[in-house]
PyMOL Python script that loads the backbone (N, CA, C, O; Angstrom):
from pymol import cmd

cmd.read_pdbstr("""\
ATOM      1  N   UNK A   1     -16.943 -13.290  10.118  1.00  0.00           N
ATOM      2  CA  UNK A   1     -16.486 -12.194  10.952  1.00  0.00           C
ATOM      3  C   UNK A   1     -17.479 -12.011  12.082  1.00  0.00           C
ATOM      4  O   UNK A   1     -18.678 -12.045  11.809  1.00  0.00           O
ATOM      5  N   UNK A   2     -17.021 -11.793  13.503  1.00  0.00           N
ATOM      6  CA  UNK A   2     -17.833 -11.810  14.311  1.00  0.00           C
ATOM      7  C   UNK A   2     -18.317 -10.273  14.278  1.00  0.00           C
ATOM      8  O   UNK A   2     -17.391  -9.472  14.154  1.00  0.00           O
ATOM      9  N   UNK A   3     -19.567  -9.747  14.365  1.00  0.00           N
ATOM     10  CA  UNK A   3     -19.930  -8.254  14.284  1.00  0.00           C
ATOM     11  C   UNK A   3     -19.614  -7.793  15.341  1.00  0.00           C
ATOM     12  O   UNK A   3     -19.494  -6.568  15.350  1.00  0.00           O
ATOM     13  N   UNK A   4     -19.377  -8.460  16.510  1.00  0.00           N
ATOM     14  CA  UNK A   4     -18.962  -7.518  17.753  1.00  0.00           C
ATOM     15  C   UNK A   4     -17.791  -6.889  17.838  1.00  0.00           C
ATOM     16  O   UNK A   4     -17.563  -5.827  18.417  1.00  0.00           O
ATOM     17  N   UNK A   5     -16.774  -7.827  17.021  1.00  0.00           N
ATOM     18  CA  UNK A   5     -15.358  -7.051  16.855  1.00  0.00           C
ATOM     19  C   UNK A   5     -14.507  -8.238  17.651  1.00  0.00           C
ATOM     20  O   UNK A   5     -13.292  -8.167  17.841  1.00  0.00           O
ATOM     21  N   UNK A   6     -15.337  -9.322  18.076  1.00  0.00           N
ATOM     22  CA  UNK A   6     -14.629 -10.142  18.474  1.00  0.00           C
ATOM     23  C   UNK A   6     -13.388 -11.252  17.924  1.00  0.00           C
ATOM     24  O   UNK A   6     -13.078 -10.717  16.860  1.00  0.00           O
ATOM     25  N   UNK A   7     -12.919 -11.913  17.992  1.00  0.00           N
ATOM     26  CA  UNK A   7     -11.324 -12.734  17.340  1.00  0.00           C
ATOM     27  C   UNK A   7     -11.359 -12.813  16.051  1.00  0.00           C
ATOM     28  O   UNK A   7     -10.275 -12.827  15.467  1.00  0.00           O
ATOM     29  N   UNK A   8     -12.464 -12.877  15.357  1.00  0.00           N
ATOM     30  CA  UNK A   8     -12.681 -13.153  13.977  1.00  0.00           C
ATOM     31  C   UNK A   8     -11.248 -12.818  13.447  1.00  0.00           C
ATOM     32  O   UNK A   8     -10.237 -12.598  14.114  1.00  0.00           O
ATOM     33  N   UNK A   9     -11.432 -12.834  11.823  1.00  0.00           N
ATOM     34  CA  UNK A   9     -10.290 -12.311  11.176  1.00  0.00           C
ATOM     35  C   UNK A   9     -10.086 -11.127  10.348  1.00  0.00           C
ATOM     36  O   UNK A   9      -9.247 -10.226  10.369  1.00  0.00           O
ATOM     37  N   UNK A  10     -10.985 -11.358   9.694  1.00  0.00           N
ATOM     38  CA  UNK A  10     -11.107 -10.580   8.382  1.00  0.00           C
ATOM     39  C   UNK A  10     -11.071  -8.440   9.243  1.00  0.00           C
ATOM     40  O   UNK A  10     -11.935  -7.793   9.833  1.00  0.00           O
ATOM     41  N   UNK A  11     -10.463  -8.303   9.070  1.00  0.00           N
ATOM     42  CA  UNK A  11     -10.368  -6.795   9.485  1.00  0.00           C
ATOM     43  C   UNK A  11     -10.556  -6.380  10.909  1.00  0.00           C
ATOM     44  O   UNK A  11     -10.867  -5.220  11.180  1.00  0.00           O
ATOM     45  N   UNK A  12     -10.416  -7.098  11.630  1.00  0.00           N
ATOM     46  CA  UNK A  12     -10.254  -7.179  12.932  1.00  0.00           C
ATOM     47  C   UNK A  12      -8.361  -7.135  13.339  1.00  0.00           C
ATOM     48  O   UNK A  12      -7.307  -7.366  12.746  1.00  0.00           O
ATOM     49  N   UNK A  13      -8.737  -6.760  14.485  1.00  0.00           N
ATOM     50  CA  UNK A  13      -7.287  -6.598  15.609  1.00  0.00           C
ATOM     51  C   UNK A  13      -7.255  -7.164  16.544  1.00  0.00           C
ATOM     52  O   UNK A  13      -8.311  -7.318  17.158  1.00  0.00           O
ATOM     53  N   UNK A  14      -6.229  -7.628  16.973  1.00  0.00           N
ATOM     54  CA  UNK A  14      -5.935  -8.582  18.351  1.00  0.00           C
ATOM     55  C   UNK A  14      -6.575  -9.637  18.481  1.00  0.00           C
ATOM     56  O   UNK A  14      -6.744 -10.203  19.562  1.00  0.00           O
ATOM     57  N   UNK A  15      -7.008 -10.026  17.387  1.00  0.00           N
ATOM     58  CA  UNK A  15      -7.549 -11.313  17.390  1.00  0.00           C
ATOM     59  C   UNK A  15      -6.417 -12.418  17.233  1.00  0.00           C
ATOM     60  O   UNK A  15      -6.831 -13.541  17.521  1.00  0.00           O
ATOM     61  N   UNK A  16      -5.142 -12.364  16.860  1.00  0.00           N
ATOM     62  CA  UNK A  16      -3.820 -13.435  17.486  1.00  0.00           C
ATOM     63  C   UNK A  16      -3.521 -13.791  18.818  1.00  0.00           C
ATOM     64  O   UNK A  16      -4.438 -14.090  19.583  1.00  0.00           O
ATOM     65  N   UNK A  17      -2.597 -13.793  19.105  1.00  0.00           N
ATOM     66  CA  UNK A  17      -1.678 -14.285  20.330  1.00  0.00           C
ATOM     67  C   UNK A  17      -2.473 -13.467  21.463  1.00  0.00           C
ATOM     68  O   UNK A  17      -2.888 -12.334  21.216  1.00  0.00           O
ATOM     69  N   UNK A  18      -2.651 -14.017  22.590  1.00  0.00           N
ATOM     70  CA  UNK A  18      -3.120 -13.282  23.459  1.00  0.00           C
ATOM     71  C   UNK A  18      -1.883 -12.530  23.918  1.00  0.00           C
ATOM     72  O   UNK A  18      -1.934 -11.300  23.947  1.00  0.00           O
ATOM     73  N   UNK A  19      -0.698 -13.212  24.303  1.00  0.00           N
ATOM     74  CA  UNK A  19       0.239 -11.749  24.637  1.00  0.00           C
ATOM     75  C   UNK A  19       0.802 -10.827  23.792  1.00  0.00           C
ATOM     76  O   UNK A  19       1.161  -9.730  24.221  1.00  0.00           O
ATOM     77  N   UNK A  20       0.907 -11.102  22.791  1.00  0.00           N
ATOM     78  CA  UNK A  20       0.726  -9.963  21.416  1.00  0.00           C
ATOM     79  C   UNK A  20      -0.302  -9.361  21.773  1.00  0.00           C
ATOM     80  O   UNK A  20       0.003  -8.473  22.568  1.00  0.00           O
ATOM     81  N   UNK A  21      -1.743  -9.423  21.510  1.00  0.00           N
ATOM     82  CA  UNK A  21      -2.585  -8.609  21.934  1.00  0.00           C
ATOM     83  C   UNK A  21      -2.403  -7.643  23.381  1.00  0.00           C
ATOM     84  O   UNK A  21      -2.423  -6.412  23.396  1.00  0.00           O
ATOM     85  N   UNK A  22      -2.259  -8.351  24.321  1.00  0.00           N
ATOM     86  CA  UNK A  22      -1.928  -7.853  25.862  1.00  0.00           C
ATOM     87  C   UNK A  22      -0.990  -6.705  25.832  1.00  0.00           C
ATOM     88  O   UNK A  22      -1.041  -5.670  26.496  1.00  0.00           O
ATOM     89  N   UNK A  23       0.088  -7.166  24.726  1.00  0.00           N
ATOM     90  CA  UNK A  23       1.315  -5.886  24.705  1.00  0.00           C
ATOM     91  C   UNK A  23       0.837  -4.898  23.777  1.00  0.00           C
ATOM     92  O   UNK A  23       1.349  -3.791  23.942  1.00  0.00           O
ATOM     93  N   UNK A  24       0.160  -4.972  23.027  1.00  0.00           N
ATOM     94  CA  UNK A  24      -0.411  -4.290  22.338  1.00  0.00           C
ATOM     95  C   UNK A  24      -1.498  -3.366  23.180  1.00  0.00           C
ATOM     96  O   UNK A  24      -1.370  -2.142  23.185  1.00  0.00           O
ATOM     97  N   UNK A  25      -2.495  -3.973  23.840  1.00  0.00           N
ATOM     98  CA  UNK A  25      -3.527  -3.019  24.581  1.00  0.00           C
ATOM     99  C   UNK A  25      -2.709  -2.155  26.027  1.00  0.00           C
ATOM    100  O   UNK A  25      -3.228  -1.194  26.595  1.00  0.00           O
ATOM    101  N   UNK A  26      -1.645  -2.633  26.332  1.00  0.00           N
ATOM    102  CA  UNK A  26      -0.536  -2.069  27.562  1.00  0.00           C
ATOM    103  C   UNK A  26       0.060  -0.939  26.768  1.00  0.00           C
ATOM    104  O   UNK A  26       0.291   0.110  27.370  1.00  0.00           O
ATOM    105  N   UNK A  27       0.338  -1.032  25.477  1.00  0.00           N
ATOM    106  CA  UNK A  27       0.807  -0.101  24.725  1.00  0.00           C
ATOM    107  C   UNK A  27      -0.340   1.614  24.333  1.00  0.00           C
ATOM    108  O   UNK A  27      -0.015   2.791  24.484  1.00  0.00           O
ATOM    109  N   UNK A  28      -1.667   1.017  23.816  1.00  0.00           N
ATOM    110  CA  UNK A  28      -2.658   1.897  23.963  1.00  0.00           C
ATOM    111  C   UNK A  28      -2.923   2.686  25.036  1.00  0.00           C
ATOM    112  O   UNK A  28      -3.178   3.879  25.198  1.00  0.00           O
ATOM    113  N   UNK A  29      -2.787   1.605  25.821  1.00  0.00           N
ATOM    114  CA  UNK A  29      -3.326   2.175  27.567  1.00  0.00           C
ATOM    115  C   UNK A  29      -1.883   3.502  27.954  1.00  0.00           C
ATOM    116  O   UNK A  29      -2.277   4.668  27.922  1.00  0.00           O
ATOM    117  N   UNK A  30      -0.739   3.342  28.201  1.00  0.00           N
ATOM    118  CA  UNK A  30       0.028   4.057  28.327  1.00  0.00           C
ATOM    119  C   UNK A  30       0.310   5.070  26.834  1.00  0.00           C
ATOM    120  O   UNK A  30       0.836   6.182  26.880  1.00  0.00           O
ATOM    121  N   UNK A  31       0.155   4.851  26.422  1.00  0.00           N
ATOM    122  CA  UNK A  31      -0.023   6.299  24.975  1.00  0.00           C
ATOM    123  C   UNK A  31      -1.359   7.344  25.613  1.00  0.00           C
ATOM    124  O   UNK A  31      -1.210   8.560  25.732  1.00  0.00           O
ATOM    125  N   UNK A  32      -2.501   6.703  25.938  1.00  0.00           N
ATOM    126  CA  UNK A  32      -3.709   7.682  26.244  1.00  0.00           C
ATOM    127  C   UNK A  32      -3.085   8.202  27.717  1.00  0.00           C
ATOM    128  O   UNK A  32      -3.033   9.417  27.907  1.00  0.00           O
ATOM    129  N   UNK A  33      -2.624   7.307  28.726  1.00  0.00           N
ATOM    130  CA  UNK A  33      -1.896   7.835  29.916  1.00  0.00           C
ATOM    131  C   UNK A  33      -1.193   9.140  29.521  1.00  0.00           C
ATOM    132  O   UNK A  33      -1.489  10.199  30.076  1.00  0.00           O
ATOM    133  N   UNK A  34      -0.181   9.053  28.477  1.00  0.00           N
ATOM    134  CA  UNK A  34       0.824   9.829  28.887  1.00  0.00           C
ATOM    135  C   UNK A  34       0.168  11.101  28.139  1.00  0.00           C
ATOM    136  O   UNK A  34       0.490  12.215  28.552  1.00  0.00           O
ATOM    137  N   UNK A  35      -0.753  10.992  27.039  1.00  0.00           N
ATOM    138  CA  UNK A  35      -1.770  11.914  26.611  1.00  0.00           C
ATOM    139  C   UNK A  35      -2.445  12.746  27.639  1.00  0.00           C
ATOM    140  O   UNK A  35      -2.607  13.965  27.591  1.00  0.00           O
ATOM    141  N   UNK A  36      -2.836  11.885  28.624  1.00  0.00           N
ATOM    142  CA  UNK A  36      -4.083  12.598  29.934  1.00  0.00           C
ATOM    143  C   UNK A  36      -5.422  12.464  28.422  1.00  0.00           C
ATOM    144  O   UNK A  36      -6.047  13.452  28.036  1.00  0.00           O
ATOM    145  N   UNK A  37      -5.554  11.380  27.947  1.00  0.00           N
ATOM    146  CA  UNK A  37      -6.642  10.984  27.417  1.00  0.00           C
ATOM    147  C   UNK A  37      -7.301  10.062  27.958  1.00  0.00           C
ATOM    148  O   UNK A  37      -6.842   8.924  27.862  1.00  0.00           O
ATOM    149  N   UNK A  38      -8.481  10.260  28.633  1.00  0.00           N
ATOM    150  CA  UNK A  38      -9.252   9.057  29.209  1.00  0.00           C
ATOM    151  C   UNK A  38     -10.210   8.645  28.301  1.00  0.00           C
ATOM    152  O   UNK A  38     -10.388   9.274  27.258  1.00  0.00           O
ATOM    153  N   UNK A  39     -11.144   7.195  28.717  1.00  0.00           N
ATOM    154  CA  UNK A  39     -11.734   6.821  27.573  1.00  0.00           C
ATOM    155  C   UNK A  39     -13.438   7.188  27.358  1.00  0.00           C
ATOM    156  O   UNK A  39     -14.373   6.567  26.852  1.00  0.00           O
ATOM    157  N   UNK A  40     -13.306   8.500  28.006  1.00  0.00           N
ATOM    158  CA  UNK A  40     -14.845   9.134  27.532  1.00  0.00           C
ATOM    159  C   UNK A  40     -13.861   9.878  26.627  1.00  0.00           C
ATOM    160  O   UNK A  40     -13.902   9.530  25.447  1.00  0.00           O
ATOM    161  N   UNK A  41     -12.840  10.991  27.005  1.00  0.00           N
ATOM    162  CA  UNK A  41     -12.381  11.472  26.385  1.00  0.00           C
ATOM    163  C   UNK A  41     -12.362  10.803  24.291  1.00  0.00           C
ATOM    164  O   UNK A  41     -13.043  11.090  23.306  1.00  0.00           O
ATOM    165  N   UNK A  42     -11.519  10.125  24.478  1.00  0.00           N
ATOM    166  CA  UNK A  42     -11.288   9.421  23.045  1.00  0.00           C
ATOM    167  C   UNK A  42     -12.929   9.366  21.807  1.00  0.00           C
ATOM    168  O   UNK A  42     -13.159   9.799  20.678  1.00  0.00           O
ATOM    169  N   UNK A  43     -13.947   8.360  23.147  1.00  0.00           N
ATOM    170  CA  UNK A  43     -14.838   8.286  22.541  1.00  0.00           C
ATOM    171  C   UNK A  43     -15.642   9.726  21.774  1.00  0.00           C
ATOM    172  O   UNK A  43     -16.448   9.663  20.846  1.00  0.00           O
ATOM    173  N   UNK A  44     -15.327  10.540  22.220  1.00  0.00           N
ATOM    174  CA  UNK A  44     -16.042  11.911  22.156  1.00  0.00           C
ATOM    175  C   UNK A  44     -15.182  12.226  21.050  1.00  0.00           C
ATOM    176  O   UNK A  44     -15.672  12.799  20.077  1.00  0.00           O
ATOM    177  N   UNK A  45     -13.797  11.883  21.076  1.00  0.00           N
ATOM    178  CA  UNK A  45     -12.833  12.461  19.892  1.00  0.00           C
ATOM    179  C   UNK A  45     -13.045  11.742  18.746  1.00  0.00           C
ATOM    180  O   UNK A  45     -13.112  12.334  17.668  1.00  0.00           O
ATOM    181  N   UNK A  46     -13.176  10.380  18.828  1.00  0.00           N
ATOM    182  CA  UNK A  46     -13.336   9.673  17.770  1.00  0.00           C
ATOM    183  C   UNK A  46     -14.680   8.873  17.276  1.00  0.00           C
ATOM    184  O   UNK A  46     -14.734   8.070  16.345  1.00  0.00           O
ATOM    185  N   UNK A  47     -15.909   9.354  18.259  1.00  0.00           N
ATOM    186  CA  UNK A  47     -16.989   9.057  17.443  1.00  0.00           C
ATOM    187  C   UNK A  47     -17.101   7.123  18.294  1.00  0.00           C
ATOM    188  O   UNK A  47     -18.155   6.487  18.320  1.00  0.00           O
ATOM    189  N   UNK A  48     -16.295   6.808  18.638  1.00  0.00           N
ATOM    190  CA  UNK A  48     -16.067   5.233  19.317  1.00  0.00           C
ATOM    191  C   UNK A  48     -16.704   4.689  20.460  1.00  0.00           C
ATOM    192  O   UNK A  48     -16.094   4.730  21.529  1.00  0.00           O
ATOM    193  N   UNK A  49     -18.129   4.057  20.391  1.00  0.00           N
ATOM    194  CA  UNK A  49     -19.054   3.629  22.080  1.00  0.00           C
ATOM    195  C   UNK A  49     -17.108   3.911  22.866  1.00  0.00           C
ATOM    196  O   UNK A  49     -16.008   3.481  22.518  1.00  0.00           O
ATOM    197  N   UNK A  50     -17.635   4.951  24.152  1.00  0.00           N
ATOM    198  CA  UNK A  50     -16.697   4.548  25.490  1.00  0.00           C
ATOM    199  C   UNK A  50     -17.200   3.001  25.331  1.00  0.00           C
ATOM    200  O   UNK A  50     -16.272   2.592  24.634  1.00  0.00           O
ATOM    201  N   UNK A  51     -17.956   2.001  25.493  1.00  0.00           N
ATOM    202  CA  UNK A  51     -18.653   0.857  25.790  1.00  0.00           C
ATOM    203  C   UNK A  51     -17.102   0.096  24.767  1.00  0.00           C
ATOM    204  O   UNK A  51     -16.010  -0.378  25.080  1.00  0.00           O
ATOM    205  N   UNK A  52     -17.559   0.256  23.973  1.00  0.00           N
ATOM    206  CA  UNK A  52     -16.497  -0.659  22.673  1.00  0.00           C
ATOM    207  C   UNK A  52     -15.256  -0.226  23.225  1.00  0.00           C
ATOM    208  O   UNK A  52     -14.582  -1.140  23.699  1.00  0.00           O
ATOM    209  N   UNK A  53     -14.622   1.266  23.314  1.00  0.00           N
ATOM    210  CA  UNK A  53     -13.583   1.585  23.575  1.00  0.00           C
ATOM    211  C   UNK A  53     -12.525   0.713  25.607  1.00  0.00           C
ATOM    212  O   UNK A  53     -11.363   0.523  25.965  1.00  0.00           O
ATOM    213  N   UNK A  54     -13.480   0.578  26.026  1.00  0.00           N
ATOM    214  CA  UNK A  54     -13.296  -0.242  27.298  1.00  0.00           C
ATOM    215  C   UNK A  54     -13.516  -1.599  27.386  1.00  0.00           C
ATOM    216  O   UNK A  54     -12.813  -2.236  28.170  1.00  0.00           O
ATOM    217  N   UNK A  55     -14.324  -2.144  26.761  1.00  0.00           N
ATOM    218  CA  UNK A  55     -13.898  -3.761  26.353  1.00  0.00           C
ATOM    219  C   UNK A  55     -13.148  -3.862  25.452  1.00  0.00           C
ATOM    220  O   UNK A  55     -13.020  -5.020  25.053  1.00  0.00           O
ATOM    221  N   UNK A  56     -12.427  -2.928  24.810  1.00  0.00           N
ATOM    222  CA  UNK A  56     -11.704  -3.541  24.089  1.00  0.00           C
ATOM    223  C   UNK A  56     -10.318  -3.701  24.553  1.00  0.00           C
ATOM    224  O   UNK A  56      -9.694  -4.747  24.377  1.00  0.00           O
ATOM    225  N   UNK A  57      -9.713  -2.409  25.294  1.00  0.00           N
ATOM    226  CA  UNK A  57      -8.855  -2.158  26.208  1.00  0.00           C
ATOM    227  C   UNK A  57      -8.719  -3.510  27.630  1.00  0.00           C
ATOM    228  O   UNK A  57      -7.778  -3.966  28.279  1.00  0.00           O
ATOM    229  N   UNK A  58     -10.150  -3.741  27.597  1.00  0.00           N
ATOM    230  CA  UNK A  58      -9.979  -4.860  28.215  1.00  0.00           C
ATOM    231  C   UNK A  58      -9.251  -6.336  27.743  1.00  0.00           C
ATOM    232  O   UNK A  58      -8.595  -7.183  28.351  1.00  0.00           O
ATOM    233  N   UNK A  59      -9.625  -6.216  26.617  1.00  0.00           N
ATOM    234  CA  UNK A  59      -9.233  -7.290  25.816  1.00  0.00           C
ATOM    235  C   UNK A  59     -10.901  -8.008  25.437  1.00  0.00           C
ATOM    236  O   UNK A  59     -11.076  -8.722  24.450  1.00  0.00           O
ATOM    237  N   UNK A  60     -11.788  -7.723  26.225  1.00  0.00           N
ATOM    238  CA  UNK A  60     -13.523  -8.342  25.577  1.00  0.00           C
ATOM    239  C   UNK A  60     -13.428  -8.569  24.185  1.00  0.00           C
ATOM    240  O   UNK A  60     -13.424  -9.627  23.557  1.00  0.00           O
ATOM    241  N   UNK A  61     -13.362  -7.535  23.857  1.00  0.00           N
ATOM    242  CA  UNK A  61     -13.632  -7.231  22.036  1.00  0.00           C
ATOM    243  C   UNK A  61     -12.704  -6.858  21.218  1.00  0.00           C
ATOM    244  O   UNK A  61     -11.842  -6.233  21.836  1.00  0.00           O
ATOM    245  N   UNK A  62     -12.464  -6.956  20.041  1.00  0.00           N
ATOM    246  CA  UNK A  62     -11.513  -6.671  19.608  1.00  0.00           C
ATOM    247  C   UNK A  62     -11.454  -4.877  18.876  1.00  0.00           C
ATOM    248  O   UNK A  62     -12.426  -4.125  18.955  1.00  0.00           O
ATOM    249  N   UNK A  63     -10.423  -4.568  18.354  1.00  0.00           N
ATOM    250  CA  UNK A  63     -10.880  -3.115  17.792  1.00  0.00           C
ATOM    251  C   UNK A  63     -11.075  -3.462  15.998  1.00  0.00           C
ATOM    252  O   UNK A  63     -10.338  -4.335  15.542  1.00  0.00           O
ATOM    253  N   UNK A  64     -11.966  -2.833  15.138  1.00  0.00           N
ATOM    254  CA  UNK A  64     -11.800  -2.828  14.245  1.00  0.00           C
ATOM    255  C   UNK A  64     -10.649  -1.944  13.545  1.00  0.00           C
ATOM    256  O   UNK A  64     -10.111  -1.020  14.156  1.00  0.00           O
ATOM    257  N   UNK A  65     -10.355  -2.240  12.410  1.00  0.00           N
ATOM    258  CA  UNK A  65      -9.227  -1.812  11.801  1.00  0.00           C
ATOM    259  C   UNK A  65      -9.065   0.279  11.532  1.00  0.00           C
ATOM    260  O   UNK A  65      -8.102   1.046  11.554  1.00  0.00           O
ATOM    261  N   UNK A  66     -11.103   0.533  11.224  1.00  0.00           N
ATOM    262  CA  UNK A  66     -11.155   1.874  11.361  1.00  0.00           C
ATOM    263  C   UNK A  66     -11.437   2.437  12.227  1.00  0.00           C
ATOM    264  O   UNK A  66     -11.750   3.608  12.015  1.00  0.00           O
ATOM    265  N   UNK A  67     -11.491   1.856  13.862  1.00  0.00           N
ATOM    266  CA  UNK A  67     -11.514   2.456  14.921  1.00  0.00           C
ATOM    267  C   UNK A  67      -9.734   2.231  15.289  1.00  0.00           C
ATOM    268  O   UNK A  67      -9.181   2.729  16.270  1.00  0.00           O
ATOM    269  N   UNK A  68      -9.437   1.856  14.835  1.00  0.00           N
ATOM    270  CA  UNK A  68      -7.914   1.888  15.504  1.00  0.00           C
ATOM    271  C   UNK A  68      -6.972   2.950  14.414  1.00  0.00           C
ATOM    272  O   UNK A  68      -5.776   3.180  14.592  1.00  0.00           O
ATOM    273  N   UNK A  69      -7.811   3.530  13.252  1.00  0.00           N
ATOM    274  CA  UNK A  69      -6.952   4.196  12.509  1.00  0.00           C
ATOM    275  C   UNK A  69      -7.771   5.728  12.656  1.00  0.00           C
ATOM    276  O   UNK A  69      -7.371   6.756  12.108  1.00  0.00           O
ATOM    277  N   UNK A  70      -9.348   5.605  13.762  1.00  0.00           N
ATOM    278  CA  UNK A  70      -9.501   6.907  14.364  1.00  0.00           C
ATOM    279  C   UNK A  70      -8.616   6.947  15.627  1.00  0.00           C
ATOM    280  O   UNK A  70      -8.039   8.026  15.758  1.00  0.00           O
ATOM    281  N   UNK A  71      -8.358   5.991  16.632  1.00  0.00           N
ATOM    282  CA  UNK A  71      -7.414   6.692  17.401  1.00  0.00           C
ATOM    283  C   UNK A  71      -6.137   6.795  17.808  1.00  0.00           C
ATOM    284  O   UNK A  71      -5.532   7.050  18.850  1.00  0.00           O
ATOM    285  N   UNK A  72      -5.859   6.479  16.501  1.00  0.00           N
ATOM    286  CA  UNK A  72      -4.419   6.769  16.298  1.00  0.00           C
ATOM    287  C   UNK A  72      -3.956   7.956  15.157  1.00  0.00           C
ATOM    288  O   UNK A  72      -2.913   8.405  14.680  1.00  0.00           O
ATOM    289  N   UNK A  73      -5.214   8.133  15.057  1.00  0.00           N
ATOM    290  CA  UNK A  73      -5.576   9.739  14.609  1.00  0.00           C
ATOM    291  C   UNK A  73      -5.426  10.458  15.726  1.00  0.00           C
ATOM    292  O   UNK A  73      -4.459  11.220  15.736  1.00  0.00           O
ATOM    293  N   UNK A  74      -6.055  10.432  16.588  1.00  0.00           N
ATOM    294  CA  UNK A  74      -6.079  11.370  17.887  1.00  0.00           C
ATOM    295  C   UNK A  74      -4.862  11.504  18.997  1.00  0.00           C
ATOM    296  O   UNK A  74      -4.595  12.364  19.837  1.00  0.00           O
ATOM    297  N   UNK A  75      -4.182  10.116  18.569  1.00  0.00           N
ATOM    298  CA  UNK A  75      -2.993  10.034  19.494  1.00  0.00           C
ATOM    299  C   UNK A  75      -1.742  10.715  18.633  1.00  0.00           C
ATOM    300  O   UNK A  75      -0.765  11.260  19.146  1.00  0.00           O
ATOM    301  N   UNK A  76      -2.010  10.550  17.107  1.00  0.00           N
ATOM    302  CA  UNK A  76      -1.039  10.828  16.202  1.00  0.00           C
ATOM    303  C   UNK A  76       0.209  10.566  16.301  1.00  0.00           C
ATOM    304  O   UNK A  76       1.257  11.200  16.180  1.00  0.00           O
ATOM    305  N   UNK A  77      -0.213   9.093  16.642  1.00  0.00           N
ATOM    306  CA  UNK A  77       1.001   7.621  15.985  1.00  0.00           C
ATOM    307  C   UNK A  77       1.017   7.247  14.933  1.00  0.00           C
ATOM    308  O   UNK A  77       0.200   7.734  14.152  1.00  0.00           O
ATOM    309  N   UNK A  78       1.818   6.371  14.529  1.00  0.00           N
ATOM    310  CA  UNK A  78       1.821   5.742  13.025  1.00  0.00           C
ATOM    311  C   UNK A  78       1.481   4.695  13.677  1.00  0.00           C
ATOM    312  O   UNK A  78       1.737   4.552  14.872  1.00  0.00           O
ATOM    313  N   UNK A  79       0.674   3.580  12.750  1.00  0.00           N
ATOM    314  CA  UNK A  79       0.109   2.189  13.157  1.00  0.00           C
ATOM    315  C   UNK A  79       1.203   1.280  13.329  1.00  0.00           C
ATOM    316  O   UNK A  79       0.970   0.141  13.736  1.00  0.00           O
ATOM    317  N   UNK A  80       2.485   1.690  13.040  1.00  0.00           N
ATOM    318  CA  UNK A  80       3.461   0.512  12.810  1.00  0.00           C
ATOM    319  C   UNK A  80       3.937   0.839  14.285  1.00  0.00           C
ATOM    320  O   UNK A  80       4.515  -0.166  14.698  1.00  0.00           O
ATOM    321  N   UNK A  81       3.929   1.941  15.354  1.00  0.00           N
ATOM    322  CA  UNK A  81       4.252   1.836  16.434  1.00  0.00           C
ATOM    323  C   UNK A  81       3.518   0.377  17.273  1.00  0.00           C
ATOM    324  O   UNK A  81       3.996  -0.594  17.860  1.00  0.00           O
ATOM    325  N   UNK A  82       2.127   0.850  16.952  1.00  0.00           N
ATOM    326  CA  UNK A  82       1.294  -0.095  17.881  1.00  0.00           C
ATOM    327  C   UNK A  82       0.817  -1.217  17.792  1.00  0.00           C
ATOM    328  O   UNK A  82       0.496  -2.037  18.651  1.00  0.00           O
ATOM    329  N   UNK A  83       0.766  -1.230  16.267  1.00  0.00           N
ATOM    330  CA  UNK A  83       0.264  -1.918  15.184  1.00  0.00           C
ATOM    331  C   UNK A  83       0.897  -2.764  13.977  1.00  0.00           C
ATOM    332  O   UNK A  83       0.419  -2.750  12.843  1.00  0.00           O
ATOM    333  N   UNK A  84       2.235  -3.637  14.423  1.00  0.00           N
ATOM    334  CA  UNK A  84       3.082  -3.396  12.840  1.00  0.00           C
ATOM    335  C   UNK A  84       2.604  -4.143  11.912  1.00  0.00           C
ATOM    336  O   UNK A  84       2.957  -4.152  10.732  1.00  0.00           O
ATOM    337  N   UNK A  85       1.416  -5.084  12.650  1.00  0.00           N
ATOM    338  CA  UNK A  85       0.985  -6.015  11.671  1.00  0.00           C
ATOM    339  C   UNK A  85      -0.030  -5.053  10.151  1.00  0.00           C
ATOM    340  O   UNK A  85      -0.289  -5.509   9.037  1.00  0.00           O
ATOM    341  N   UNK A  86      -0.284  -4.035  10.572  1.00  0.00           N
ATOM    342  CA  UNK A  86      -1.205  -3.141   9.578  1.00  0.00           C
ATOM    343  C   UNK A  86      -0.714  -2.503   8.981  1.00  0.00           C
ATOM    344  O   UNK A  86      -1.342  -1.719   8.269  1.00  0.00           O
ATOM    345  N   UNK A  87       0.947  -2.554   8.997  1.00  0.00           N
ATOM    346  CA  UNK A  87       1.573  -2.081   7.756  1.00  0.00           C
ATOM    347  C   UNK A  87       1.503  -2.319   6.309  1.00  0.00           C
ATOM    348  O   UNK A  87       1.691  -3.357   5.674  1.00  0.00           O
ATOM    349  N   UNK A  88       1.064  -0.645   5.769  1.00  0.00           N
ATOM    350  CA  UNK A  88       1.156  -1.002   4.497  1.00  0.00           C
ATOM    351  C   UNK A  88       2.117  -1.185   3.749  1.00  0.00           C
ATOM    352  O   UNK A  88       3.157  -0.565   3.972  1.00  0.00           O
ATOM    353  N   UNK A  89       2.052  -1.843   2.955  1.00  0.00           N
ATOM    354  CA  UNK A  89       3.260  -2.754   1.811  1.00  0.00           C
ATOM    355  C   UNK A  89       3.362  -1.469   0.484  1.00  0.00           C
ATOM    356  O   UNK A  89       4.073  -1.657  -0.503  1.00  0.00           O
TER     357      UNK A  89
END
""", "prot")
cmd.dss("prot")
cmd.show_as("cartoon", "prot")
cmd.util.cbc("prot")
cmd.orient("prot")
């Protein structure tokens, strides 16, 4: 597992398809839009480096599995909107 949060596998996100990923971070990006959540904002809500939270949005890094289930705490989505691969069984 890469510690940065990068493609690895094991409990990491968006580490597949780059346009899976792409539609996926277009999806984040317009949820915090339509919020008026920016990404100091989030970080402050969820404890998340702004630093991590903007490369990841970039696509740099990837998100880990419990930073994506803090801000989707804050957005108060279900993961299967953004996320369907992290559905639980």
């Amino acid at each position: 597992m890469d510690p940065d949060g990068g493609s690895g596998e094991s409990g990491l996100l968006f580490g597949a398809k780059a346009v899976d990923r792409m539609t996926k971070l277009r999806t984040l990006r317009s949820l915090l839009f339509e919020r008026g959540i920016t990404q100091i904002g989030l970080a402050h809500r969820t404890g998340i480096p702004r630093q991590y939270i903007g490369d990841s949005i970039l696509g740099k890094r990837a998100f880990k599995e419990e930073e994506v289930n803090k801000i989707l705490g804050v957005l108060g989505e279900p993961k299967e909107r953004v996320f369907p691969e992290l559905q639980t069984q």
